[in-house]
C-alpha positions as CSV (number, residue, x, y, z in Angstrom):
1,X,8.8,-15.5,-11.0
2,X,10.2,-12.4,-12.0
3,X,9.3,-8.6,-10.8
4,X,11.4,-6.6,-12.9
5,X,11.1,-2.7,-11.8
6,X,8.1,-1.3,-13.5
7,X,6.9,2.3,-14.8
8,X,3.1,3.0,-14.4
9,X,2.2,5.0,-17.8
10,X,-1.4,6.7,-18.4
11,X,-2.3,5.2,-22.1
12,X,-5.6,4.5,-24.6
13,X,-8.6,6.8,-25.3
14,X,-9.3,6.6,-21.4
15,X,-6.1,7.6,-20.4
16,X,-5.9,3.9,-19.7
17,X,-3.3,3.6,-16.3
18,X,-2.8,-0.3,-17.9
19,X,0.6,-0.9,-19.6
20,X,3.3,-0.8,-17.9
21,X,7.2,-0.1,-19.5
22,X,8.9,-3.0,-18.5
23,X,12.0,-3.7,-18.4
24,X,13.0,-7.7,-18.6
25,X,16.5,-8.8,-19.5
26,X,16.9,-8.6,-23.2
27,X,20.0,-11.3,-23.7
28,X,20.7,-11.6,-27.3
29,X,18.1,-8.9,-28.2
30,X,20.2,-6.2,-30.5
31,X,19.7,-2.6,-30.0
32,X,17.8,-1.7,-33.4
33,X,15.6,-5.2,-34.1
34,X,13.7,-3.7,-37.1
35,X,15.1,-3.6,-41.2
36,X,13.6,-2.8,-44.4
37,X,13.0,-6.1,-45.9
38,X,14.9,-5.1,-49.3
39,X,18.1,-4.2,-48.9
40,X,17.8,-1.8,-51.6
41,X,15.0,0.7,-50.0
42,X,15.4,3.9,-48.6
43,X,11.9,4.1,-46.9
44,X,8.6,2.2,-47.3
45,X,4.7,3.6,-46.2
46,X,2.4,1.6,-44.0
47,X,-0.8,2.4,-43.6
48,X,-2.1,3.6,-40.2
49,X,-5.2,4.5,-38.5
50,X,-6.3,6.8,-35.7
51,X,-8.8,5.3,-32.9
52,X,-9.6,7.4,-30.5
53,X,-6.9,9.6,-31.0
54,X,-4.8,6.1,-30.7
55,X,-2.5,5.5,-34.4
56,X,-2.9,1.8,-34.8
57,X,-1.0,-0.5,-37.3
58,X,-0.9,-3.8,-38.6
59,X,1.6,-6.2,-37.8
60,X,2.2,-10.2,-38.7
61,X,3.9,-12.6,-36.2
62,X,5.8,-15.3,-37.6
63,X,3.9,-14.7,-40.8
64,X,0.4,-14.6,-40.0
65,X,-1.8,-11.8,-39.2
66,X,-2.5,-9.3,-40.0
67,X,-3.2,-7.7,-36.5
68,X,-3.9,-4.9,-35.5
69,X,-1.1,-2.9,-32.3
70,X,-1.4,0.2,-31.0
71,X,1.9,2.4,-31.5
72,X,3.2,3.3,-28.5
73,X,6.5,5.4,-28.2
74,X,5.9,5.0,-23.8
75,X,6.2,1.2,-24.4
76,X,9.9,0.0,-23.8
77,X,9.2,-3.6,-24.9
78,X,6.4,-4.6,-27.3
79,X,3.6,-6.6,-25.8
80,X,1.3,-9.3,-27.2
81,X,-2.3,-8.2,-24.9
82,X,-4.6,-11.2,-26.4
83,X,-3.4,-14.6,-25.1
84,X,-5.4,-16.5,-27.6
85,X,-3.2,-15.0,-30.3
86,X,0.0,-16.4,-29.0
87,X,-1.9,-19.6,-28.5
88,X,-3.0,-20.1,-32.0
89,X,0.6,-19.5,-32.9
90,X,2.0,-21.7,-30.9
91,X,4.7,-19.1,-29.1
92,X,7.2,-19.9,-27.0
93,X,6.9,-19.9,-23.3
94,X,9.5,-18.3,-22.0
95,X,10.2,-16.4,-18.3
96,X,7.5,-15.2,-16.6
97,X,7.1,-12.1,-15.2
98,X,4.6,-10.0,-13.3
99,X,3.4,-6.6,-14.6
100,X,1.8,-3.9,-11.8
101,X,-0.6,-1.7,-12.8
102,X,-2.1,1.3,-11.4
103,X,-5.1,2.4,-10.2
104,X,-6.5,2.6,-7.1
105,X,-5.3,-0.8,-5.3
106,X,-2.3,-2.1,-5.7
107,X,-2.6,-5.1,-8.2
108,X,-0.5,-7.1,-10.7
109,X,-1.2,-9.4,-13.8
110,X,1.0,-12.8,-14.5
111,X,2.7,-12.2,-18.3
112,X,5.4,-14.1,-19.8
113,X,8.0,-13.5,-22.4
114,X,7.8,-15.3,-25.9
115,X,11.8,-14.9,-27.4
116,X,12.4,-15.1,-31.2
117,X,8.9,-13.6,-32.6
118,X,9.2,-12.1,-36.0
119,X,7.7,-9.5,-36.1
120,X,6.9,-7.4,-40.0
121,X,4.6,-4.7,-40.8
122,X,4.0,-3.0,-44.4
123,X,4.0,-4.9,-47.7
124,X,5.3,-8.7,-47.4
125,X,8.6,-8.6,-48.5
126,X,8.5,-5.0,-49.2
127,X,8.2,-3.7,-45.4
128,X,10.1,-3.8,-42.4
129,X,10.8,-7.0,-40.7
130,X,12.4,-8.0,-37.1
131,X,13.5,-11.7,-37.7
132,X,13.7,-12.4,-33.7
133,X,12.3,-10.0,-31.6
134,X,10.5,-11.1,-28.0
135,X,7.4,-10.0,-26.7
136,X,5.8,-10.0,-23.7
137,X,2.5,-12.0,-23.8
138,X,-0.3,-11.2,-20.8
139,X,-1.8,-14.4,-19.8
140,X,-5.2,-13.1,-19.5
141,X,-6.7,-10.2,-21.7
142,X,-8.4,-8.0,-18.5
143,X,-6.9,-5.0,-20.8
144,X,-9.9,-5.3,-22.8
145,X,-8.3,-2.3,-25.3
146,X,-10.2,-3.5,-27.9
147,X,-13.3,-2.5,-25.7
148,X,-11.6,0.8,-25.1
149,X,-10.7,2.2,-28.7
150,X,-13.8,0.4,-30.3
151,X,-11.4,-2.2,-32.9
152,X,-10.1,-5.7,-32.8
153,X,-6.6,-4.8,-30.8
154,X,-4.3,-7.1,-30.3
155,X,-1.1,-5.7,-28.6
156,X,1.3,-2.7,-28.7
157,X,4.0,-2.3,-30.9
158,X,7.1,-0.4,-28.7
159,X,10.1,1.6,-28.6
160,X,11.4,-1.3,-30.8
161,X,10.6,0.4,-34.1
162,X,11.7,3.4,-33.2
163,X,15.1,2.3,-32.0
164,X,15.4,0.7,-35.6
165,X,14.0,3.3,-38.2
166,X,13.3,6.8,-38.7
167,X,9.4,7.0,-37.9
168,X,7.0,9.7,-39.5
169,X,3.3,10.5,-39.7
170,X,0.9,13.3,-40.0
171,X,-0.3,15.9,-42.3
172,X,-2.6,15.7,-45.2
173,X,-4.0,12.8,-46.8
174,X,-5.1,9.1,-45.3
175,X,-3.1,8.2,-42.6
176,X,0.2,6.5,-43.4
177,X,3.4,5.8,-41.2
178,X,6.7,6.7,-43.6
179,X,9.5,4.1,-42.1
180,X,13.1,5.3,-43.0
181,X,16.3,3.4,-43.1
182,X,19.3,5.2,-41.0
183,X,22.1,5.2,-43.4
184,X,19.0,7.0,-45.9
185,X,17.2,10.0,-43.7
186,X,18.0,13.3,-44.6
187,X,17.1,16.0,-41.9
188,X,13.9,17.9,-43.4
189,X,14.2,20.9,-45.1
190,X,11.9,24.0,-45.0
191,X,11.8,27.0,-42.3
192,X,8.7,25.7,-40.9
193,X,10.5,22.2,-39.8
194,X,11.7,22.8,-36.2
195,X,14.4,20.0,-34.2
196,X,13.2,19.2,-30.9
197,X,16.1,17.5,-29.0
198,X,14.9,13.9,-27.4
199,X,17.2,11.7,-25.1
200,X,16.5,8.3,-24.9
201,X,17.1,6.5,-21.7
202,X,16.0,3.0,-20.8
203,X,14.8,2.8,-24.8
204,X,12.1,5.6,-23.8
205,X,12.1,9.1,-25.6
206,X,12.0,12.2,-23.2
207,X,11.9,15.7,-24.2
208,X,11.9,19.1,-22.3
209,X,9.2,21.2,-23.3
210,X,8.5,24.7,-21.5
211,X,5.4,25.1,-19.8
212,X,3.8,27.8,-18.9
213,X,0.7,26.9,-15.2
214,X,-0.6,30.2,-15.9
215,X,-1.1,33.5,-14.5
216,X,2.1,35.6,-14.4
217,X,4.0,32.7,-13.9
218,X,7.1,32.0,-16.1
219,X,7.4,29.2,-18.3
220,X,8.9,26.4,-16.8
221,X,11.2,23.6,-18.6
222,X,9.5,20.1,-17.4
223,X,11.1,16.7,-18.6
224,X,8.1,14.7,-20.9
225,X,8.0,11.0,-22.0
226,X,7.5,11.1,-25.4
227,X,4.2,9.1,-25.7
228,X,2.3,8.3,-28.9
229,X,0.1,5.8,-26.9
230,X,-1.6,7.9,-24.8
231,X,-4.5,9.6,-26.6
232,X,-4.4,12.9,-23.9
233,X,-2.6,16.0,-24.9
234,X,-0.1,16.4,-21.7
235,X,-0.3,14.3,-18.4
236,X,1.8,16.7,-15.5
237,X,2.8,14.7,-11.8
238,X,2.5,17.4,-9.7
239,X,4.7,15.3,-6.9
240,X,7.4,15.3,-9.4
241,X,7.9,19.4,-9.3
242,X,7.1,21.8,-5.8
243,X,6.5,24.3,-8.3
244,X,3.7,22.0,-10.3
245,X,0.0,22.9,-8.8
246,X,-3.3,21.8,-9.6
247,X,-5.0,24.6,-12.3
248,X,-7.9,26.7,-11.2
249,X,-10.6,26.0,-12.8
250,X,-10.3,22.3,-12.3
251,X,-12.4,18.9,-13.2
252,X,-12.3,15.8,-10.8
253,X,-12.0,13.1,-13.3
254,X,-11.7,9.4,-13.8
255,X,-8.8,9.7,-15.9
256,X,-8.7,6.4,-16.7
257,X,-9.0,2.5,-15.7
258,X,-5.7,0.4,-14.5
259,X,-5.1,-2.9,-13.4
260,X,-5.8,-1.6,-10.2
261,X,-9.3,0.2,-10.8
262,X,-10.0,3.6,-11.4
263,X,-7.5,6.2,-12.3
264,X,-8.3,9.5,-10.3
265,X,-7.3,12.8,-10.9
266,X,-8.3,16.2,-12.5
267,X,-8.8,17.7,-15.6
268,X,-7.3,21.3,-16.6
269,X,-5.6,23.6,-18.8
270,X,-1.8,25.2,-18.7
271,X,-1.6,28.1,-20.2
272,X,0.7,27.2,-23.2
273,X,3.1,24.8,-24.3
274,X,6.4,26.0,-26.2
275,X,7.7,23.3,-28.5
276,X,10.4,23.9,-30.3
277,X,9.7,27.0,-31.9
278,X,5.7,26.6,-31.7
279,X,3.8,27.9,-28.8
280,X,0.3,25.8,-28.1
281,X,-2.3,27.8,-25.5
282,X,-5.1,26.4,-23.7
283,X,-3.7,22.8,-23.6
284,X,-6.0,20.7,-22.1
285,X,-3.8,18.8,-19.1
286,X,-4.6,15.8,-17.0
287,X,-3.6,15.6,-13.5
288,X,-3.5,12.5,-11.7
289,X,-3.7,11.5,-8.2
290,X,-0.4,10.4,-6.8
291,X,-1.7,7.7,-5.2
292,X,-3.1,6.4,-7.8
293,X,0.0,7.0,-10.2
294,X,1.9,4.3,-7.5
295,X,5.0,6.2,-9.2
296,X,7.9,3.8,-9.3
297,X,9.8,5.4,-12.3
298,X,13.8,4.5,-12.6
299,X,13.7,7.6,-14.9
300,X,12.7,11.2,-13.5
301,X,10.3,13.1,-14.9
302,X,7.5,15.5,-14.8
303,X,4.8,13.8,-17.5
304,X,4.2,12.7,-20.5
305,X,3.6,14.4,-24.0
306,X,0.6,12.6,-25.6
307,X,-1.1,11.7,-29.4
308,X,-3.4,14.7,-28.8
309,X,-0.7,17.1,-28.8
310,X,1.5,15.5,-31.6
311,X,-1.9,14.9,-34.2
312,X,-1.6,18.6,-34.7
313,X,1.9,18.3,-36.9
314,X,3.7,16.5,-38.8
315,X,6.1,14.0,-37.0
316,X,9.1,12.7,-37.5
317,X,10.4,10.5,-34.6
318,X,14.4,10.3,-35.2
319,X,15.8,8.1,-32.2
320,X,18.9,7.4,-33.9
321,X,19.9,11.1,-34.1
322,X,18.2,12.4,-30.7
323,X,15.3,14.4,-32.7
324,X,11.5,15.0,-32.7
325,X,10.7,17.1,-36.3
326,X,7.9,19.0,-36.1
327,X,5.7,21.0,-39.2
328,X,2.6,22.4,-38.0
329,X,-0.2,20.1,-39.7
330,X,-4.0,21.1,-40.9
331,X,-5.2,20.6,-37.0
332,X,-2.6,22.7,-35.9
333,X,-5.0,25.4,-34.8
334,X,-7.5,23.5,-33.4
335,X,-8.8,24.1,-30.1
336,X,-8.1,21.3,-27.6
337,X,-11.3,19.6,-26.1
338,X,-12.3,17.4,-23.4
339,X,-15.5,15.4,-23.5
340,X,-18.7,17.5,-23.3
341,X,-21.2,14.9,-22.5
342,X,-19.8,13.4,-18.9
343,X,-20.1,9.4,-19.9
344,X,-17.8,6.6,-20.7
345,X,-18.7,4.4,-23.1
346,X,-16.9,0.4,-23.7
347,X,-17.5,-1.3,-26.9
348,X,-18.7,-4.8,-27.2
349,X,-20.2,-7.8,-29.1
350,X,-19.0,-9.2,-32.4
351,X,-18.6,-6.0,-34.2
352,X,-17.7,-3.5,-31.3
353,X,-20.8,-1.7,-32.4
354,X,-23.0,-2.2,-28.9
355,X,-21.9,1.0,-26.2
356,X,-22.3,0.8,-22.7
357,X,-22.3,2.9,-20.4
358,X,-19.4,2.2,-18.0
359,X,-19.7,5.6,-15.8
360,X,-21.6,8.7,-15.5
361,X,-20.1,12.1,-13.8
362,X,-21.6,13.8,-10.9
363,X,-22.7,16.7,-12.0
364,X,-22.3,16.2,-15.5
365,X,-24.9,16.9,-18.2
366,X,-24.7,13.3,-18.9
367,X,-26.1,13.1,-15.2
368,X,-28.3,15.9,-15.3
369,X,-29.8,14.1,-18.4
370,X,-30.5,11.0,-16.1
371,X,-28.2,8.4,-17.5
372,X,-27.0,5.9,-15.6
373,X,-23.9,3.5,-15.8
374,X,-24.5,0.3,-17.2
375,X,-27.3,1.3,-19.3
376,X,-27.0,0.3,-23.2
377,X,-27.0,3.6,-25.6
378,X,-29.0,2.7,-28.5
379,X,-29.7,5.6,-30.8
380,X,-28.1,9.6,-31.4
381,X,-30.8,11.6,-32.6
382,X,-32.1,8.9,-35.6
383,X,-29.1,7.0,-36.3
384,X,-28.7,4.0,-34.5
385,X,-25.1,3.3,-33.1
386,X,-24.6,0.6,-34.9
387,X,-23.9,2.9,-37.5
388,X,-21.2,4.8,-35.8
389,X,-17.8,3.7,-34.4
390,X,-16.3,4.6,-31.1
391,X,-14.7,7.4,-32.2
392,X,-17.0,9.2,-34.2
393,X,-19.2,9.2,-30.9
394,X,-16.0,10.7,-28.9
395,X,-15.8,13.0,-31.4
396,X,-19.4,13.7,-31.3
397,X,-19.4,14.3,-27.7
398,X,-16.4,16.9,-27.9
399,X,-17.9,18.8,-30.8
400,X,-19.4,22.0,-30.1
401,X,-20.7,23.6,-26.7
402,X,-24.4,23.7,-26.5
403,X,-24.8,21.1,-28.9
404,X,-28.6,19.1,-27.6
405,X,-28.4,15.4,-28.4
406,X,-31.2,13.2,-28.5
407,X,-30.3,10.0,-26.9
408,X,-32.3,6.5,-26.7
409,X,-30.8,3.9,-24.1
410,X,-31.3,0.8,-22.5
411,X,-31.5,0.1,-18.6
412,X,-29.8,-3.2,-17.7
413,X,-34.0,-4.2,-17.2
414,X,-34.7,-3.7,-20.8
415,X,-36.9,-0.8,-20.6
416,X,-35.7,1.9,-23.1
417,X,-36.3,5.3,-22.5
418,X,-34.9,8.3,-24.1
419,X,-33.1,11.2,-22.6
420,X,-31.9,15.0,-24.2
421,X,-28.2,15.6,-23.8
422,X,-27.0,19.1,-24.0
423,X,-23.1,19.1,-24.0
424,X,-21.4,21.4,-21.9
425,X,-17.5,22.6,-22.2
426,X,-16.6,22.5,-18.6
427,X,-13.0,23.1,-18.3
């Protein structure tokens, strides 16, 4: 077996601490696996969703599929997270490898690679295809991201893509990812367009992005991972920078869930974020615990740059030239949130319409409420929950300050009781 050097990475609507940016040997993989399918096409649209502040795409492996990947600029190598998938497709076995994860023991989960995948997304025979492209399959699916954003998810689409094509998103209209051929892309025009300079290394994205703690202090230049896979706005490692500090007012928070358990840290706010030309205040920053990070990165840097950040333009990811584009979209203004309520929720059965209620916050109104962990949320107000996804709850339970919610739940006994939620903007 294999341990190839690892890169904990916070990703998913938790901030899940689960995926890892490996880094296997890629012998015979080229540089830029992806191509339109028609020689003739400049671009081609794909349609995407957003999950949990997640973009999620459809993809087909060696023809069949549809199914569904998360896409994840923080991802080096694509990975297959359902088992059963690769299975029912009969993919090759190839070397095995073990991926670490973080949290708060140290703990690691047997994957193995699967060469010569293809790999499309888009229109058959109209998309973009990569004829031979390996993934890395997990042997066992203790991910659970479909649990997490609240859809079927089947793995993570990578830096792959991005190494390939011109990538773009955003703005008005029903969610689609524009995929550009090379030789085709044309820099935006427009005065409102502004180039942010990326630098890929080890097939990741990173950008340096001022940010200002707050206070008097000057805005400081920090190196980012460019991360579309983690739902947060901006993640800072205070161990990576003396002059980094936990923000006053803070919020202890489980940050997320790893491999190895609970991802601990705190919840805050910088005082602004200049990006390019476009200054952000208030963002709402996670800071995790060091020790829970289990930092091994071969790259330095001082965070990442998340999906909650980027929603509020319209992107263009151009790894070919070294460029993030950015136009201010219709959520460019929008304050940043955290959750009001003070409960995780996991999706289950059949239809990923039953929530439970994984963890309540000390202190939280969620607590103050008396809900408990492991109980079974039934009904908001008079819908019942059936009726609503995963992230129109989240949304729900960032909305508005004040906001009194009428909850009925489940205790693991079966009783159901009902309980008044008034959310609460703590940070």
């Amino acid at each position: 077996m294999k341990k190839p050097p690892g890169e904990p990475r916070l990703a998913g609507p938790l901030l899940l601490a689960l995926l890892l940016a490996l880094a296997w040997p890629c012998r015979g993989q080229v540089a830029a696996p992806f191509r339109l399918e028609q020689p003739q096409q400049r671009r081609v649209r794909v349609p995407m969703q957003v999950q949990r502040n997640l973009p999620v795409v459809q993809v087909r492996l060696n023809g069949a599929g549809p199914y569904n990947f998360l896409l994840d600029t923080g991802v080096a190598n694509s990975i297959l997270t359902e088992p059963a998938v690769a299975d029912s497709l009969h993919l090759r076995h190839g070397q095995d490898f073990f991926v670490v994860g973080a949290g708060g023991k140290r703990a690691t989960l047997l994957a193995y690679q699967s060469p010569g995948v293809r790999v499309s997304l888009g229109r058959p025979g109209h998309g973009a295809v990569a004829e031979a492209m390996p993934l890395l399959v997990l042997a066992g699916d203790s991910l659970n991201l479909s649990g997490y954003v609240g859809m079927p998810i089947h793995g993570i689409l990578g830096s792959e893509l991005f190494r390939s094509l011109e990538v773009a998103f955003g703005g008005d209209g029903p969610a689609t990812l524009v995929l550009t051929a090379p030789a085709a892309f044309r820099p935006p025009r427009g005065h409102r367009w502004a180039a942010v300079p990326l630098a890929i290394e080890g097939h990741k994205a990173y950008l340096v992005v001022a940010v200002r703690q707050g206070g008097d202090a000057a805005a400081r230049p920090l190196k980012l991972v460019l991360d579309t896979g983690a739902s947060h706005a901006l993640s800072l490692e205070t161990t990576s920078d003396p002059a980094l500090r936990l923000p006053n007012p803070r919020l202890a928070a489980d940050l997320g869930r790893g491999l190895g358990g609970t991802v601990r840290g705190a919840l805050g706010r910088v005082a602004a974020v200049q990006l390019g030309r476009y200054r952000l205040p208030g963002v709402l920053t996670s800071f995790p615990d060091a020790a829970d990070v289990h930092q091994r990165t071969d790259v330095p840097r001082n965070g990442n740059l998340g999906y909650d950040l980027l929603r509020r333009f319209r992107v263009i990811i151009d790894y070919p030239n070294q460029r993030l584009w950015l136009h201010p979209g219709p959520s460019f203004h929008e304050p940043f949130e955290h959750d009001m309520a003070g409960f995780e929720l996991l999706a289950s059965g059949p239809d990923l319409r039953r929530y439970q209620i994984l963890s309540v916050t000390p202190g939280s109104p969620a607590a103050a409420a008396g809900m408990e962990a492991g109980e079974e949320l039934l009904a908001v107000g008079l819908a019942p929950v059936a009726a609503l996804s995963l992230t129109q709850l989240s949304r729900l339970l960032r909305s508005t300050d004040g906001l009194a919610l009428y909850l009925v739940l489940r205790r693991p006994n079966g009783e159901v009781h009902a309980a008044t939620l008034r959310l609460k903007r703590r940070i």
